[in-house]
PLY file of the C-alpha trace (Angstrom):
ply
format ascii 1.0
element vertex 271
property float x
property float y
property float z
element edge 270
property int vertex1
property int vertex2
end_header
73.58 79.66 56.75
75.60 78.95 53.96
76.39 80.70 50.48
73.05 79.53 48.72
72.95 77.01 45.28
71.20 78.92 42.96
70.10 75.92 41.05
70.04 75.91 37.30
66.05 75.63 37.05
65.70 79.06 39.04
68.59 80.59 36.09
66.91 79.66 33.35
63.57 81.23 34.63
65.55 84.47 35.41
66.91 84.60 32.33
63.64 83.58 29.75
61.25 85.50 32.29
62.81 87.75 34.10
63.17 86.79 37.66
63.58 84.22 40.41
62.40 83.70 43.74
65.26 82.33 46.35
63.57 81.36 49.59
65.57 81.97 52.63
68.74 82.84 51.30
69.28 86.01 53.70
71.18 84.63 56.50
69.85 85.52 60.12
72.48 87.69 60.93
71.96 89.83 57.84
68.34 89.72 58.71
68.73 91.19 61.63
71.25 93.80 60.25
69.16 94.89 57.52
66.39 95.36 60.36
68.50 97.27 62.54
69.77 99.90 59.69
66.25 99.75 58.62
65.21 101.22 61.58
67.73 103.57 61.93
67.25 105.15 58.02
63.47 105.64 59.21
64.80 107.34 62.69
67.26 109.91 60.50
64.41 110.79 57.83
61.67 111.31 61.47
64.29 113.46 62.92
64.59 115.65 59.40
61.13 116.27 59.61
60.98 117.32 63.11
63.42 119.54 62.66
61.75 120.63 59.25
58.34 121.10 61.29
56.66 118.67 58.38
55.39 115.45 57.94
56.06 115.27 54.41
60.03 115.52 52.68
60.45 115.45 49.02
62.75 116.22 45.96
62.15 118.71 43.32
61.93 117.53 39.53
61.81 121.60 38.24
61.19 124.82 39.82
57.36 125.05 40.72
55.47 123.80 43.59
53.79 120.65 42.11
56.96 119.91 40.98
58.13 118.50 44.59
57.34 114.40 44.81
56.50 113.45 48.54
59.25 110.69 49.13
58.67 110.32 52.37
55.37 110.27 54.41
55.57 109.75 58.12
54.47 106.56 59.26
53.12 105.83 55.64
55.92 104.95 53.19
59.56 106.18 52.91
61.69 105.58 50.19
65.17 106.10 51.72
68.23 105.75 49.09
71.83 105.26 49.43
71.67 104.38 53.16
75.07 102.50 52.98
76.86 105.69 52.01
75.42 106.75 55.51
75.45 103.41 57.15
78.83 101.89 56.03
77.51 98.52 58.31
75.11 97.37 55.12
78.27 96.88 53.24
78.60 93.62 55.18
75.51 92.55 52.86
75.92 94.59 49.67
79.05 93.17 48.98
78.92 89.75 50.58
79.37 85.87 48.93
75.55 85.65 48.64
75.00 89.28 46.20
78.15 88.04 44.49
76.44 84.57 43.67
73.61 86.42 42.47
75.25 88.78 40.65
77.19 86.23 38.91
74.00 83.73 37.70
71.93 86.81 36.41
74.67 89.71 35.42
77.67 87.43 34.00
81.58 87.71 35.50
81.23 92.41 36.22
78.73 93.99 38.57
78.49 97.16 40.10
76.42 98.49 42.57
74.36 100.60 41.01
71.58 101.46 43.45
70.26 100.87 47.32
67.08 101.80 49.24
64.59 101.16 51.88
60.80 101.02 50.65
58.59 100.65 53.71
54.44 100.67 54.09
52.97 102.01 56.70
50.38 100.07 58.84
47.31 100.61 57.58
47.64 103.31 55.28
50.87 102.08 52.88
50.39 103.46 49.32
50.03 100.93 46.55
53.21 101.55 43.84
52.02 101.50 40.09
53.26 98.83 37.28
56.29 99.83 36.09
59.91 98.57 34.74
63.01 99.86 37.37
64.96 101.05 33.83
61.39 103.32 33.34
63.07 105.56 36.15
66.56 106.06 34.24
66.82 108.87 32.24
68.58 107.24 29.61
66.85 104.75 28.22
69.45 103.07 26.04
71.56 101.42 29.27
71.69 97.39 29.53
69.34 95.84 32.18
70.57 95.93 35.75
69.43 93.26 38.36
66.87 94.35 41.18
66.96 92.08 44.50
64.32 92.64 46.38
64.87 91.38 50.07
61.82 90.60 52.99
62.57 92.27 55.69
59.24 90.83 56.68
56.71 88.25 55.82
55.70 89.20 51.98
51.52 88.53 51.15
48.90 90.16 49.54
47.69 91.54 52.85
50.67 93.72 53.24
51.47 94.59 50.19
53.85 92.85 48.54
55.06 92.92 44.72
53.12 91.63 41.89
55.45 90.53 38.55
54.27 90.14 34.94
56.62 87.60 33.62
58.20 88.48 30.45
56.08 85.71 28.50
52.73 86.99 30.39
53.52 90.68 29.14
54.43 89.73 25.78
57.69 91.88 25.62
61.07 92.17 27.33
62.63 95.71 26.49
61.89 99.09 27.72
58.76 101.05 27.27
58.19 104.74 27.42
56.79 105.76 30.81
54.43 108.56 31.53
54.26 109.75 35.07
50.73 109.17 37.10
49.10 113.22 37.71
48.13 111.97 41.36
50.73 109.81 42.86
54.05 111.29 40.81
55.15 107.46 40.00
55.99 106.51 36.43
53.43 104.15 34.60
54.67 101.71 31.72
51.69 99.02 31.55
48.19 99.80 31.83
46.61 96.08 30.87
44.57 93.94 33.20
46.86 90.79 34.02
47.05 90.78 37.57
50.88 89.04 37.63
52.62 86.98 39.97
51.41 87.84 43.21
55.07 87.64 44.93
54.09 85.95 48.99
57.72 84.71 50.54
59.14 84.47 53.77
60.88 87.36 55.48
64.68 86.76 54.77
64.11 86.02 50.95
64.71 87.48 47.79
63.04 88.23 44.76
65.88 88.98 41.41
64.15 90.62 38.95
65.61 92.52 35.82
65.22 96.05 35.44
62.99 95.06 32.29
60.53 92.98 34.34
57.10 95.32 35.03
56.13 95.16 38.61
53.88 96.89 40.80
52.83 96.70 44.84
49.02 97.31 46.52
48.52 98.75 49.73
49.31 97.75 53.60
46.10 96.86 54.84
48.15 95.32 58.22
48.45 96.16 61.85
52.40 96.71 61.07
55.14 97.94 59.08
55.75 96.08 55.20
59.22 96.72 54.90
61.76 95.93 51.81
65.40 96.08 51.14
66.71 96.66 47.55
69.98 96.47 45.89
70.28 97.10 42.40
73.37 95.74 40.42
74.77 96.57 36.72
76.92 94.76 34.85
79.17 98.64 33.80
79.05 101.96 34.62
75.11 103.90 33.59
75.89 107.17 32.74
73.60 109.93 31.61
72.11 110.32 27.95
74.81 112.68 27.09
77.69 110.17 28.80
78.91 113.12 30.76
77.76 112.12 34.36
77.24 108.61 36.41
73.77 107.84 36.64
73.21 106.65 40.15
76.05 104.53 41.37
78.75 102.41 39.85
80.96 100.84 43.02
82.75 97.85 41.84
81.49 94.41 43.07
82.72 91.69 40.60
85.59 91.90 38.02
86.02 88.92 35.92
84.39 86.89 38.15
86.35 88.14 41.20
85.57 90.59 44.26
87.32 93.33 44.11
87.98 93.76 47.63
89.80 90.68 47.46
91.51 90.22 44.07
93.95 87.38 45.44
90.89 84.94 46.11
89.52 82.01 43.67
86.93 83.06 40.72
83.64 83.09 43.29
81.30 79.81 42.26
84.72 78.17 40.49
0 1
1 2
2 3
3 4
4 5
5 6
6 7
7 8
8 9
9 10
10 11
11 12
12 13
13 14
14 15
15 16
16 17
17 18
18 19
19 20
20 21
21 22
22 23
23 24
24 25
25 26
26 27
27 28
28 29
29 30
30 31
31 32
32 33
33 34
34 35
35 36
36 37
37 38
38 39
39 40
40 41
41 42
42 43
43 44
44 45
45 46
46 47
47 48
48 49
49 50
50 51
51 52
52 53
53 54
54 55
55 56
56 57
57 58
58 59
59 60
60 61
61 62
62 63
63 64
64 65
65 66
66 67
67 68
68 69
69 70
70 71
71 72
72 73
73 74
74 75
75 76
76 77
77 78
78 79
79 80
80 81
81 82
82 83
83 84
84 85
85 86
86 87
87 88
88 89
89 90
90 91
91 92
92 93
93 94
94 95
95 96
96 97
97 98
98 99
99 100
100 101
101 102
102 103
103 104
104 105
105 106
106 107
107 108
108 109
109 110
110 111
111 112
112 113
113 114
114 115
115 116
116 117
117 118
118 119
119 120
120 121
121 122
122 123
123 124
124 125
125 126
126 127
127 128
128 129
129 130
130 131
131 132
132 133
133 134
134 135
135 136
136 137
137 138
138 139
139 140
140 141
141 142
142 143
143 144
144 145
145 146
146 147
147 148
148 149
149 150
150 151
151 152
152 153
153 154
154 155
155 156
156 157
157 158
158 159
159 160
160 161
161 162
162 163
163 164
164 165
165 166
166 167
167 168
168 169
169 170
170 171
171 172
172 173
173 174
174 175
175 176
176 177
177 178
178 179
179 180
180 181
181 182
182 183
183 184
184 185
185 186
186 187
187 188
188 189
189 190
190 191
191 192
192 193
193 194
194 195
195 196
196 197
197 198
198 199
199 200
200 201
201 202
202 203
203 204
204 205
205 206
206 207
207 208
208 209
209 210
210 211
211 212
212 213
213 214
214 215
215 216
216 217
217 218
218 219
219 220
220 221
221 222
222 223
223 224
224 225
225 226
226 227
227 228
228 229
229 230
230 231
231 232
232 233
233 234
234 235
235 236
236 237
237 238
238 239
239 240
240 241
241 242
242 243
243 244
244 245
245 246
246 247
247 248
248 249
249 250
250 251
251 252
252 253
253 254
254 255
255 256
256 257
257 258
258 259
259 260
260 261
261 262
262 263
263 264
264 265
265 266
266 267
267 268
268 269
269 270
């Protein structure tokens, strides 16, 4: 497949409601990559906890016991971050013609990526994900919006899980609310209303841009298999820390004026 047209109807929506849908626009051989180093992110975090004697891992947010969140939960979801720092072969996609064209119809002419992870439901048992806006789980709250692209890995329905969306005229606003973090499940909460949203059903192989604004949430996998998701989050500069000192997440150039910055000697991409 080709570098995808994002068409001028599907900008527009992005940019008065917060996201677009692009059906298809993985190619099969990035399919199948993203699969393969899918696979091989869940067989490093299994092998952790084997050696770890544990079914759970987690990160600590302060210095007590219920201050550990469970970010991984064998065979029931993992959240597995910055797998191409580990797995150099997702570069091939993370920086490839197709983010770029993204990039470039929702950021503008800079991007950087900012952020990468693997968010898959187990059969049966996957835990739904509460509403929330991506910049609700940035310290600072003050950054601009970054882009979220959300890729199937599988088939996307309600059965499995998928995302719901509250677009930005459904939810009435379209700049960052205060989270508070949910006492059972550890995940930050920023809308607590009764509109369902967009229920998000696509193909495996597309992709769902959203902006770090846009308040989305996921149910449960209520399947026979695996619900798995690839994201890669983009920023148009650096996000640093509330006190500027440190990076917040990532900041790997992508686009520079329009350009890759792999390749600085090539044509503006989309000219």
């Amino acid at each position: 497949m080709g570098i995808i047209d994002i068409s001028s109807e599907k900008k527009e929506l992005f940019h008065e409601e917060g996201y677009m849908i692009l059906e298809g626009a993985i190619s099969p051989s990035h399919l199948e990559l993203l699969r393969d180093e899918c696979q091989l992110a869940i067989d490093r975090i299994d092998a952790q906890m084997d050696h770890e004697g544990t079914d759970k891992l987690g990160v600590w947010h302060g210095d007590t016991k219920e201050s550990l969140n469970f970010k991984h939960h064998r065979g029931n979801r993992y959240f597995i971050d910055n797998c191409f720092k580990l797995q150099p072969n997702l570069r091939q996609f993370l920086f490839s013609e197709l983010m770029a064209m993204i990039c470039l119809s929702t950021l503008g002419k800079n991007a950087y990526l900012f952020w990468e992870q693997y968010v898959i439901k187990g059969a049966h048992k996957g835990k739904k994900f509460s509403w929330h806006q991506d910049s609700g789980y940035v310290n600072y709250p003050d950054h601009k919006p970054y882009l979220t692209c959300w890729c199937a890995l599988d088939d996307m329905s309600e059965a499995n899980g998928t995302l719901h969306l509250l677009p930005f005229s459904k939810v009435g606003i379209r700049s960052y609310v205060q989270h508070i973090v949910d006492e059972d499940s550890n995940d930050k909460v920023g809308y607590f209303g009764n509109d369902p949203g967009l229920t998000i059903e696509m193909e495996a192989g597309s992709i769902l841009a959203f902006t770090s604004l846009s308040f989305h949430s996921s149910g449960t996998n209520t399947t026979d298999k695996f619900r798995r998701a690839y994201i890669a989050q983009y920023s148009c500069e650096p996000i640093m820390s509330a006190d500027g000192e440190k990076l917040w997440g990532n900041a790997e150039p992508f686009l520079i004026d329009g350009r890759l910055v792999e390749d600085f000697s090539m044509q503006s991409i989309g000219s």
